[in-house]
C-alpha positions, -999 to 999 in steps of 0.1 A, spaced: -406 763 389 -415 730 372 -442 710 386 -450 675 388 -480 658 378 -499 625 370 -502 637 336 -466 636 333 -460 604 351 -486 586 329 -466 597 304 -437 575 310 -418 610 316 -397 619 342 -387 658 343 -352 668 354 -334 698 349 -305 693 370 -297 665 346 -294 691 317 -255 702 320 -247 665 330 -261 641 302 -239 625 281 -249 606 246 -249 569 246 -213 555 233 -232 530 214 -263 546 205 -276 568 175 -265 606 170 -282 627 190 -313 643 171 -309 675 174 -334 708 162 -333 747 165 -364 764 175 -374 790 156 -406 818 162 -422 824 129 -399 856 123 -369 831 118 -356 840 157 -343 811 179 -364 805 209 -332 777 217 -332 740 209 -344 704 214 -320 673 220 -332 640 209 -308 612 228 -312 574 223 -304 556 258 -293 522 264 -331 516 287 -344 521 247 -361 553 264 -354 585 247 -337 615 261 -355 653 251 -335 678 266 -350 711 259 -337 744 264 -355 774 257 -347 815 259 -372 842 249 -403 823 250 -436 839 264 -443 832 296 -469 811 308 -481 771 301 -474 759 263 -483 727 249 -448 713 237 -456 681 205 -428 662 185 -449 666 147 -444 640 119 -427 660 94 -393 677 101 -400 706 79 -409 740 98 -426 769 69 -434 802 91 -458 816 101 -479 786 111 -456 756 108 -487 738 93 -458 722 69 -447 702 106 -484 684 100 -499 664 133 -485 649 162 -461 624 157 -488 593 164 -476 558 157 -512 547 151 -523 557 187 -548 586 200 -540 619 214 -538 627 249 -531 602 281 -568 603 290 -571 581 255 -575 542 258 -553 538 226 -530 570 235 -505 589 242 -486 592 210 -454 591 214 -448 630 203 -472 636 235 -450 657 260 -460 673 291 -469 710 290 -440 732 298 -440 758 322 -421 791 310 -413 815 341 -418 855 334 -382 856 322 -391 829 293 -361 810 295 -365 773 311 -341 739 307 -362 705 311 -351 668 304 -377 641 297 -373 603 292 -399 594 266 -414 561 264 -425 552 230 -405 577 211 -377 566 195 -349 575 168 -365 551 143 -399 572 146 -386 607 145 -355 603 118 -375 585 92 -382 594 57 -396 627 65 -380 639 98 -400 652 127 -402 682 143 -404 697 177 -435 724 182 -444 749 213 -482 755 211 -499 788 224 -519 769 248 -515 741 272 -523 710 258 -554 695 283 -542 658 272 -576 652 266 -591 665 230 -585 650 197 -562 652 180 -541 679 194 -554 687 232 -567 719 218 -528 732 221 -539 760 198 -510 782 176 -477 771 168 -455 794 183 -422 777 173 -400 749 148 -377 732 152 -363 703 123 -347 671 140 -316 668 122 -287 641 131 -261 655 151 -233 639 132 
């Protein structure tokens, strides 16, 4: 069961997984973005969608299968390159010169996402419009990538929200 909060909504972020089976990529728009998540023993935990709209939000639909249960901070990194076991290679958030965390005066960045909230059978759809995150920022020079934390993120501490571990990878790559 996903949950709303005023975390999320401060994010500019709207959850929906109905939406998940019914979105469609903008006829005008960019490729989708799109990157497999990987644990650090190579196995897909499922994938992330990055779709440009026509609002100039962006459209993360992420699907996920075998991931432990519980809260996990979820962080598009700026580099798309994902070297197990501690995906250190993805380095920090993806930050556009602002601070981590909503509580921040100069924050979120725009690879901030709302927690996600894996049921006991680890498998969970979401969709979220991000504000702030766009094609341009995440398929640059250097890629981006997508990262599940061991820990929630508490959208608070710098520079990461004390998210702790990366559990899982996954390289942005054009869908084309």
């Amino acid at each position: 069961m996903l949950r709303s909060s005023t975390a999320a909504l401060t994010f500019a972020l709207l959850a929906s997984p109905a939406l998940a089976q019914e979105t469609a990529p903008a006829a005008d728009g960019p490729p989708p973005l799109i990157a497999e998540i990987k644990n650090a023993n190579g196995e897909s935990l499922g994938t992330a969608t990055a779709t440009a709209t026509p609002s100039g939000l962006t459209l993360l639909t992420i699907e996920l299968s075998g991931v432990a249960p519980g809260i996990h901070g979820l962080h598009v990194h700026e580099t798309g390159t994902c070297t197990p076991p501690d995906f250190d290679s993805a380095g920090g958030h993806l930050a556009a010169d602002k601070d981590h965390g909503v509580m921040s005066a100069n924050g979120p960045h725009p690879g901030d996402l709302p927690n996600i909230h894996v049921p006991e059978n680890g498998e969970l759809t979401v969709e979220y419009f991000a504000a702030g995150l766009t094609h341009e920022l995440m398929n640059d020079e250097d890629g981006s990538a997508i990262i599940i934390h061991d820990h929630p993120d508490d959208y608070v501490g710098q520079p990461t929200g004390h998210a702790g571990a990366r559990l899982g990878c996954g390289s942005f790559a054009s869908a084309s």
